[in-house]
C-alpha positions as CSV (number, residue, x, y, z in Angstrom):
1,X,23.8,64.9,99.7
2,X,20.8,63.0,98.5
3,X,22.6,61.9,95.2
4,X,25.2,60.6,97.3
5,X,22.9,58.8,99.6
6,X,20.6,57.5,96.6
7,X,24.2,55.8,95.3
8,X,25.0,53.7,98.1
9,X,24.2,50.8,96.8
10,X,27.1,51.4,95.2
11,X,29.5,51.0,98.1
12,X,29.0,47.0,98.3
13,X,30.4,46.0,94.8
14,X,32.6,49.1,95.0
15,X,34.2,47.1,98.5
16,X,34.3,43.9,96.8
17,X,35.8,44.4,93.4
18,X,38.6,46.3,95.4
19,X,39.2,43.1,97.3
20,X,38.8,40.4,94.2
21,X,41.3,42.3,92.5
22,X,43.8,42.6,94.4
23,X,43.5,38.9,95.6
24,X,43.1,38.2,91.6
25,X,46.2,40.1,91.2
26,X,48.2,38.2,93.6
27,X,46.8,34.7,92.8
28,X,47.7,35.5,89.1
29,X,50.3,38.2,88.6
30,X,49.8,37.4,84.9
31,X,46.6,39.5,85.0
32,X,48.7,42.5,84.9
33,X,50.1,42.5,81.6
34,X,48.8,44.1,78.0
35,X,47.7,40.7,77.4
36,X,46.8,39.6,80.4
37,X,44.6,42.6,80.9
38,X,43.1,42.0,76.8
39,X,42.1,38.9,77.5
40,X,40.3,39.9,80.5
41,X,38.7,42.0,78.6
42,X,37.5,39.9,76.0
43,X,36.3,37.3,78.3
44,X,34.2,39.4,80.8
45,X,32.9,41.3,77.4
46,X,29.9,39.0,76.6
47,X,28.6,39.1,80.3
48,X,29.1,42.9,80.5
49,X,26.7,43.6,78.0
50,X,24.3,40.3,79.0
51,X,23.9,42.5,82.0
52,X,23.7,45.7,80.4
53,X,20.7,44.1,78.5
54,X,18.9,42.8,82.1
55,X,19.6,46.5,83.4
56,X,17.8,48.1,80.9
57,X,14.7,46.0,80.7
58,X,14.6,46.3,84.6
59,X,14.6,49.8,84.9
60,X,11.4,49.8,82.9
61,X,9.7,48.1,85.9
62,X,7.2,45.7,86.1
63,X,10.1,42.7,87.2
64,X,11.2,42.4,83.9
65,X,14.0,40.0,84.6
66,X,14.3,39.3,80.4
67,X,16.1,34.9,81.4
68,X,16.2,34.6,78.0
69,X,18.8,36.9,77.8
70,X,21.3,34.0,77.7
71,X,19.6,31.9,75.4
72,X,19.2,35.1,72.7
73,X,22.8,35.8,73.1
74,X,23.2,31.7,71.9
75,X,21.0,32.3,69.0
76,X,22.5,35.3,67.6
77,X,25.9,33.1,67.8
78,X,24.7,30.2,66.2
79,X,23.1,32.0,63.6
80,X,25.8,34.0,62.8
81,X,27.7,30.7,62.8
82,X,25.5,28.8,59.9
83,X,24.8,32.0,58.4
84,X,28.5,32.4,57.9
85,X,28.7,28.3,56.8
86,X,26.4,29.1,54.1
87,X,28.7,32.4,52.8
88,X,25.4,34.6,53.4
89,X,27.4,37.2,56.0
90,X,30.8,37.8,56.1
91,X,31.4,41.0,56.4
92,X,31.3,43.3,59.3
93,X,28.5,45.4,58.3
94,X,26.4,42.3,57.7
95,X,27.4,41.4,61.1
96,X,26.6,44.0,63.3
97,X,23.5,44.3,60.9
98,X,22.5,41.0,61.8
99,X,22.9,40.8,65.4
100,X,21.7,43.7,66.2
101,X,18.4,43.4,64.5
102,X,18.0,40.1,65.9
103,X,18.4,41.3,69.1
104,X,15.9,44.8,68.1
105,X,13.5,42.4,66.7
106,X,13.1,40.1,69.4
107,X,13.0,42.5,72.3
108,X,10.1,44.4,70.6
109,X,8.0,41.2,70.2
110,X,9.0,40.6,74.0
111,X,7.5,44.4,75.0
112,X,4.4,44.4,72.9
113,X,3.4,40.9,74.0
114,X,3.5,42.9,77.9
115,X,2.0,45.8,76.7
116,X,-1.1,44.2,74.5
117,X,-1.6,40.8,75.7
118,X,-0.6,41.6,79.4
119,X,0.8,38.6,80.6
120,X,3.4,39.1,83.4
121,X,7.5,39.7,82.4
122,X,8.4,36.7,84.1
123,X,5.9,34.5,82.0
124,X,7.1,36.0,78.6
125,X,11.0,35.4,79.9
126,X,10.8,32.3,81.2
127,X,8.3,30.8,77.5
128,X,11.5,32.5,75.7
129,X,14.2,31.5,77.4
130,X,12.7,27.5,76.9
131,X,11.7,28.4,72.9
132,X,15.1,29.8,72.0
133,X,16.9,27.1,74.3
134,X,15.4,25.0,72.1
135,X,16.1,26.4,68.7
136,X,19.4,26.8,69.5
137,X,19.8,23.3,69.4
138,X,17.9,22.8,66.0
139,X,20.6,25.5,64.1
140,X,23.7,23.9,65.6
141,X,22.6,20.3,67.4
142,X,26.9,20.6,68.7
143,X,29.7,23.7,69.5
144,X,30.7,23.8,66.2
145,X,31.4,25.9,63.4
146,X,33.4,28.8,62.7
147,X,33.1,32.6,62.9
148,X,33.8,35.3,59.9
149,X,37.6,35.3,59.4
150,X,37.9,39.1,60.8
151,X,36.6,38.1,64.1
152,X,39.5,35.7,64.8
153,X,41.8,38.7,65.6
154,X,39.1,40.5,67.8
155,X,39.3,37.1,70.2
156,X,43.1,37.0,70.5
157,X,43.2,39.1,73.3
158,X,46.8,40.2,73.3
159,X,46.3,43.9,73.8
160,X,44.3,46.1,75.7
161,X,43.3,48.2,73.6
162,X,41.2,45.8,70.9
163,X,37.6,46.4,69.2
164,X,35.9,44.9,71.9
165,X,36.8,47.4,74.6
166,X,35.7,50.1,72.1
167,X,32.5,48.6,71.9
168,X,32.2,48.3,75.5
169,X,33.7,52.2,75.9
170,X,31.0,53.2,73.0
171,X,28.4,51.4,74.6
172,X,28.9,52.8,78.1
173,X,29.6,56.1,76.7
174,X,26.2,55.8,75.1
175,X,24.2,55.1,78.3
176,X,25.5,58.3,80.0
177,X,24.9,60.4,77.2
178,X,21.2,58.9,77.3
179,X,21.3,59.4,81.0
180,X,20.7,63.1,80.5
181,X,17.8,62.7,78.0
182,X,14.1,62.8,79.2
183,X,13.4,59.8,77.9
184,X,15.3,58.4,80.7
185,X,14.3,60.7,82.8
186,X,10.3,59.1,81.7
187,X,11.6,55.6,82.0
188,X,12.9,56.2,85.4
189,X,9.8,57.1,86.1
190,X,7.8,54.9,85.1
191,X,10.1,52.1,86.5
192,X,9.4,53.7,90.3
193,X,5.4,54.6,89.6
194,X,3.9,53.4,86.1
195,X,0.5,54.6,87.3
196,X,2.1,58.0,88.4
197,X,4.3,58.3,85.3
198,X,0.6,57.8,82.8
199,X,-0.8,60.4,85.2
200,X,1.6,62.7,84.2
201,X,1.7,62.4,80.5
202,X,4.4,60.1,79.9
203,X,3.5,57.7,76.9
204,X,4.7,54.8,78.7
205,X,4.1,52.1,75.9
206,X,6.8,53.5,73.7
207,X,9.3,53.9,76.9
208,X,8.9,50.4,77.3
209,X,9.7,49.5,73.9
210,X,12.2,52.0,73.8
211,X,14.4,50.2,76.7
212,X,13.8,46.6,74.9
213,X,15.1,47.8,72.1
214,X,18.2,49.3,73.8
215,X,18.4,46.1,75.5
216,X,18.2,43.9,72.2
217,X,21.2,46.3,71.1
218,X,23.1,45.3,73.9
219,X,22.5,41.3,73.7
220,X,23.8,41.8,69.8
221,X,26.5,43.7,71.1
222,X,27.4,40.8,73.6
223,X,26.9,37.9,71.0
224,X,29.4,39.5,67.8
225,X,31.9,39.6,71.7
226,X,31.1,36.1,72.2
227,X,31.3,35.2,69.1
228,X,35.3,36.8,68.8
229,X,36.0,35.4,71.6
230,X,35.2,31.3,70.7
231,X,35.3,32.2,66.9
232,X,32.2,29.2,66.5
233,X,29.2,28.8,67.8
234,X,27.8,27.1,71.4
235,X,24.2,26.3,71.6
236,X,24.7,25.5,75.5
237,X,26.2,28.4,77.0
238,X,22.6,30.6,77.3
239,X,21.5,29.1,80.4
240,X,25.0,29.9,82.7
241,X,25.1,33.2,81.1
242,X,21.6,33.9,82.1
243,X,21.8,33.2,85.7
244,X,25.3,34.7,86.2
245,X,24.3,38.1,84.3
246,X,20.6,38.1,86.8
247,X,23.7,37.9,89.8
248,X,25.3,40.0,88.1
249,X,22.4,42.9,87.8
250,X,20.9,42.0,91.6
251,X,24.7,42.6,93.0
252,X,25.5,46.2,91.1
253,X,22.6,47.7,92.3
254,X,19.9,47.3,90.1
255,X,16.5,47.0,91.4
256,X,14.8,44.6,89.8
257,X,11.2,46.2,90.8
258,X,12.9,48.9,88.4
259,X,12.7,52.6,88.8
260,X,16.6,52.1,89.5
261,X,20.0,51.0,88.2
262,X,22.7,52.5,85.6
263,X,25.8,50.7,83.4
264,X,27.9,51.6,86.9
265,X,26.6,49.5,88.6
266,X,26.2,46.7,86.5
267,X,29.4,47.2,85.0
268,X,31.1,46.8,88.7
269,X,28.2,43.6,89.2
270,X,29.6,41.8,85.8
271,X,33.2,42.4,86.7
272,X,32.8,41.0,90.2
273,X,31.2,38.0,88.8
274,X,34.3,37.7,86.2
275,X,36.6,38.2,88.8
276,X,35.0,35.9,91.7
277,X,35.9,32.9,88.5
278,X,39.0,34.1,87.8
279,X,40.3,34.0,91.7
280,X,38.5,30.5,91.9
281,X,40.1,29.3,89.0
282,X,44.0,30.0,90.8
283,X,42.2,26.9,92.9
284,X,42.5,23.5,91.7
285,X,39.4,22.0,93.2
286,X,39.6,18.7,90.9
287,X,36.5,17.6,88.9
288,X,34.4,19.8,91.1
289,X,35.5,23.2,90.1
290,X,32.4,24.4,87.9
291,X,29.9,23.3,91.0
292,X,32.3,25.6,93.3
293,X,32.0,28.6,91.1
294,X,28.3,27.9,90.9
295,X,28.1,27.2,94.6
296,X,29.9,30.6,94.9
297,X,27.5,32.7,92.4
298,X,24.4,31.2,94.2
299,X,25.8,32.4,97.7
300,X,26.5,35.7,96.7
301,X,22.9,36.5,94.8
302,X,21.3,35.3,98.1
303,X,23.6,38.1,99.9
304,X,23.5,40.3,97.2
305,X,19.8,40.4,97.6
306,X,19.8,40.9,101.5
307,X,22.4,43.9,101.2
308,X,20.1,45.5,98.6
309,X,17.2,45.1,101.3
310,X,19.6,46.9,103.9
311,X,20.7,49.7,101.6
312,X,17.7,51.9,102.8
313,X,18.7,51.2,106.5
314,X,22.5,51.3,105.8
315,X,22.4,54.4,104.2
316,X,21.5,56.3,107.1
317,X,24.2,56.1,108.2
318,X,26.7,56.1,105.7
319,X,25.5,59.4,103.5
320,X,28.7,61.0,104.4
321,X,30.5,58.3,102.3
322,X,30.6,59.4,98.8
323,X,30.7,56.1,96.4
324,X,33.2,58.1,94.0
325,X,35.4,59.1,96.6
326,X,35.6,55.2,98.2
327,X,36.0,54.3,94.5
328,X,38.9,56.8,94.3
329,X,40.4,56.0,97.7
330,X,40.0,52.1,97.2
331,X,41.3,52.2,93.0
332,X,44.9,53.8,94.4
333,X,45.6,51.0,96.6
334,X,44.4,48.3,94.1
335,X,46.7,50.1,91.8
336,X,49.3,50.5,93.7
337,X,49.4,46.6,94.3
338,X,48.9,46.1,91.0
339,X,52.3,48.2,90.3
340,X,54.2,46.0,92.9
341,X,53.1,42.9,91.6
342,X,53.4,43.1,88.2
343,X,57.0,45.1,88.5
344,X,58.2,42.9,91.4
345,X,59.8,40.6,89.1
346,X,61.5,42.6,87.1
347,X,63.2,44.5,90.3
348,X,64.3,41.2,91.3
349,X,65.7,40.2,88.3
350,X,67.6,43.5,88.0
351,X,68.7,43.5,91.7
352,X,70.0,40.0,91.0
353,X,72.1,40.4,88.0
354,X,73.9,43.5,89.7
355,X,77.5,42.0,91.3
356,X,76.5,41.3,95.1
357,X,79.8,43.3,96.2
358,X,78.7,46.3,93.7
359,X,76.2,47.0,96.0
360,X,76.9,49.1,98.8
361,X,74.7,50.1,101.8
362,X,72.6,52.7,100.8
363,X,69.3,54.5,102.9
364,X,66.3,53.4,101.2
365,X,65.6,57.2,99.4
366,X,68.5,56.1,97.2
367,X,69.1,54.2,94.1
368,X,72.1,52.1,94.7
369,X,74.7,52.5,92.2
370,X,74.6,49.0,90.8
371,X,71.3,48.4,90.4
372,X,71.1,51.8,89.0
373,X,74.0,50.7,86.6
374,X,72.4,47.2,85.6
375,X,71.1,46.8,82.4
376,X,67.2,47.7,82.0
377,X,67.2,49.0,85.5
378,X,66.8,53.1,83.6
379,X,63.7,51.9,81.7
380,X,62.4,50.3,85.3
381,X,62.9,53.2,87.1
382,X,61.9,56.0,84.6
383,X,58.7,54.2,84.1
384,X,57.2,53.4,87.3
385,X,59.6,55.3,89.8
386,X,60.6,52.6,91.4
387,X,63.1,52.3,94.2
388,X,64.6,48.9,95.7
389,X,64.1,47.9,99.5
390,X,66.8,48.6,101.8
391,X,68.9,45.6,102.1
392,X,70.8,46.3,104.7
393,X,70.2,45.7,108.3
394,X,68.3,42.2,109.4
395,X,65.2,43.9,110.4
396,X,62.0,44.0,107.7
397,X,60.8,47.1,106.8
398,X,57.8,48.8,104.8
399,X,60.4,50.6,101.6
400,X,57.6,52.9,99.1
401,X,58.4,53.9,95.8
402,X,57.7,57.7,95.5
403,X,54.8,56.7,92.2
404,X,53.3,54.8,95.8
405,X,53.4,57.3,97.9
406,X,52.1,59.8,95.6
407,X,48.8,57.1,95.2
408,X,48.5,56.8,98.9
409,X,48.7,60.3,99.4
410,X,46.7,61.6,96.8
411,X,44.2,58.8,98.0
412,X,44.4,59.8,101.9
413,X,43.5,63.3,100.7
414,X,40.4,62.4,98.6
415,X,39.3,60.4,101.9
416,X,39.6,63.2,104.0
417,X,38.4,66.0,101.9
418,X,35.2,63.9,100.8
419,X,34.5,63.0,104.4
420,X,35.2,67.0,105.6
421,X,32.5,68.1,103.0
422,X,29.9,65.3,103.8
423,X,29.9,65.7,107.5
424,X,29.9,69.3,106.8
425,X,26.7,69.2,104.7
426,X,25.3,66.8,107.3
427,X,25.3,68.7,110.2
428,X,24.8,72.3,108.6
429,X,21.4,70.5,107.2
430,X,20.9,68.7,110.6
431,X,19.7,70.1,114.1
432,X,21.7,68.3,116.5
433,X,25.0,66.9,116.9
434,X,25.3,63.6,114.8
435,X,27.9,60.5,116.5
436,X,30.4,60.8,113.6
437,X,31.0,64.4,114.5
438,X,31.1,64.2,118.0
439,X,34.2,61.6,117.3
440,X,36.0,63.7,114.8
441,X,35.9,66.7,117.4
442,X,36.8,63.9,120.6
443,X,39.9,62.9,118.1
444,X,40.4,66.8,117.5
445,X,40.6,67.7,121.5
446,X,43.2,64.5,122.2
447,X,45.4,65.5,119.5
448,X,45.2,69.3,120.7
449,X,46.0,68.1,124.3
450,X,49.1,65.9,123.5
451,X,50.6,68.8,121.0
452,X,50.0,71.2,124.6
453,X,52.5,68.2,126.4
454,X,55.0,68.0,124.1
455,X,55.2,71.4,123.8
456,X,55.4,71.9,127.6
457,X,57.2,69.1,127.4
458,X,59.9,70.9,125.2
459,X,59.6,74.3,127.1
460,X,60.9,72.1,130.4
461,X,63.9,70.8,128.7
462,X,64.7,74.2,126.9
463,X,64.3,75.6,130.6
464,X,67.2,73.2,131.9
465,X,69.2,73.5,129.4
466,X,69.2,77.5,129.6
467,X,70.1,77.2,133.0
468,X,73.2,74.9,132.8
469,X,76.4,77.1,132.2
């Protein structure tokens, strides 16, 4: 129960990327596609692991909000852009080489200025974040340049499955696995209590330069994504990536006094911030488009930070709500609108090639014959179970495929059963009836009563129709 509780700071951005992508979804139905979905991918890519990076370093404690985050990710671009002018790298070893020791290099120099010369985080992010800004602008004084040939495939974007999302699979991957280390186990520690954590024998100089270096492996990872995905280099982009990955981290969870956060949470924080620009981008808000999405990130950082004051207070009351089960629940009905979009189109291009008079009425658990019979209408059906609406009658009605209903049901049923085991381990741990319970038992008692009157109900008319002769 107190895992489940400690998590509910994942219930916000859980709630909200289920309603940005379905309203994503059906402002652009294109997003559900191979390469709709690829490119996705490759855009959100670069700000995934900007806030992977910020995670890290904030777990560590101390406010280490690393703004320079941005600004390194630009530099490892631009430099792999000239360094690529000048036919020094080229190849994908050199690469990866490069970017990540960059990124290594400079994160290390960014702990062991905290550690030895003890200025504050925010003082050491803030000097680098103006000195790289500014050397970005000395390598490449324009956008410009072009990126290793290999990396010009990686950008296309017209498949889900690419490089990128293995990088971003490995990378995740690699954060769960370290979740069950004890080095994370220190760092977590030392993130809540650094004091405590000394007290106790942890060596906390080398955790902290252990999570800047997995953070300078993330921003390398990041900037070879970025650099795919424009296949030059852009000296200007570090500030806006900075300030939307810091929104980013703030609304998956993260605590930025450290001591807590994990790649779920950002990862759910970065892809809310991808979506929020995608949905505003189905707007056409003329010339002042980029100040609305701004206006929009700024908004929800300030709630993002209120909600993340209310968790403790919130969580009281829902601790009974598991995270994975609303993730579950929530996921079934995003993909089950997902399916109807991105099939609806191709039911009504079936439906309308079939002869109008071919079509008799049919009930709505039926294929009719003709669209059965039209060409591609097999592969439709085989593939997503789908079944037209019933036609017939004027009236409008709700017609689910059987792939939907199984999602809904299999949905409703991890709802229930998470919420039958968490009230359960509530009130066996607790003393006294809790409010929840005291409704599920009220509900219980009504639908016991009106089964007693229909069944009377049926005894009475089974009575006078015994009697008749």
């Amino acid at each position: 129960m107190r895992g489940g509780s400690n998590n509910a700071y994942l219930l916000v951005p859980i709630l909200l990327i289920s309603l940005l992508l379905s309203a994503a979804v059906i402002r652009g139905p294109s997003l559900v596609s191979s390469s709709g979905l690829g490119s996705a991918v490759i855009v959100a890519a670069p700000l995934i692991f900007a806030t992977y990076a910020l995670m890290s370093s904030a777990v560590a404690g101390r406010g280490t909000v690393d703004l320079a985050v941005g600004p390194l990710l630009a530099f490892i671009n631009v430099s792999l852009v000239k360094l690529n002018g000048l036919d020094v790298i080229s190849s994908p070893l050199a690469v990866f080489a490069v970017a990540l020791g960059i990124g290594v290099i400079y994160q290390v120099l960014f702990a062991l200025v905290i550690i030895y010369v003890r200025v504050q985080p925010i003082i050491v992010a803030l000097s680098g974040f103006l000195a790289l800004s500014g050397i970005n602008r000395v390598i490449l004084p324009r956008p410009g340049g072009t990126a290793p040939d290999w990396m010009g495939s990686w950008g296309i974007g017209n498949s889900v499955f690419s490089p990128i999302l293995l990088m971003l699979a490995l990378a995740t991957g690699g954060w769960l696995l370290f979740t069950a280390t004890t080095f994370y186990r220190h760092l977590r520690l030392m993130g809540y209590d650094e004091r405590s954590a000394y007290s106790t024998g942890v060596r906390i100089n080398l955790v902290r330069i252990g999570a800047h270096i997995i953070s300078g492996i993330f921003v390398g990872l990041g900037a070879i994504c970025y650099t795919a995905l424009i296949s030059s280099g852009d000296p200007t982009q570090g500030t806006t990536l900075s300030l939307t990955a810091v929104t980013a981290v703030v609304l998956g969870g993260v605590s930025l006094g450290g001591g807590r956060g994990g790649v779920t949470g950002a990862l759910l924080g970065a892809v809310n911030l991808f979506l929020i620009g995608y949905v505003l981008s189905t707007f056409n808000f003329g010339t002042t488009q980029a100040f609305v999405t701004q206006l929009c990130y700024g908004v929800i950082l300030v709630l993002s930070l209120v909600l993340t004051l209310l968790v403790p207070i919130i969580g009281r009351y829902l601790n009974f709500i598991s995270p994975f089960a609303a993730f579950m629940f929530l996921g079934c009905i995003v993909v089950g609108i997902m399916l109807d979009v991105g099939t609806s189109d191709s039911l009504s291009t079936v439906a309308a090639s079939a002869p109008a008079a071919a079509a008799p009425a049919a009930p709505a658990a039926a294929v009719p014959p003709a669209i059965a019979s039209a060409p591609g209408a097999g592969h439709l059906l085989t593939r997503y179970l789908l079944l037209p609406p019933d036609d017939g009658g004027s009236g409008v009605s709700l017609v689910f495929s059987p792939l939907q209903k199984i999602v809904f049901g299999i949905a409703a049923f991890c709802l229930i059963a998470a919420v039958s085991a968490r009230v359960m381990v509530v009130e066996a741990m607790s003393r006294r009836f809790g409010p929840f319970l005291y409704v599920v038992v009220g509900v219980l008692i009504l639908l016991l009563l009106f089964a007693i009157a229909d069944q009377s109900r049926a005894w009475s008319l089974f009575s006078v129709v015994a009697r008749q002769p």
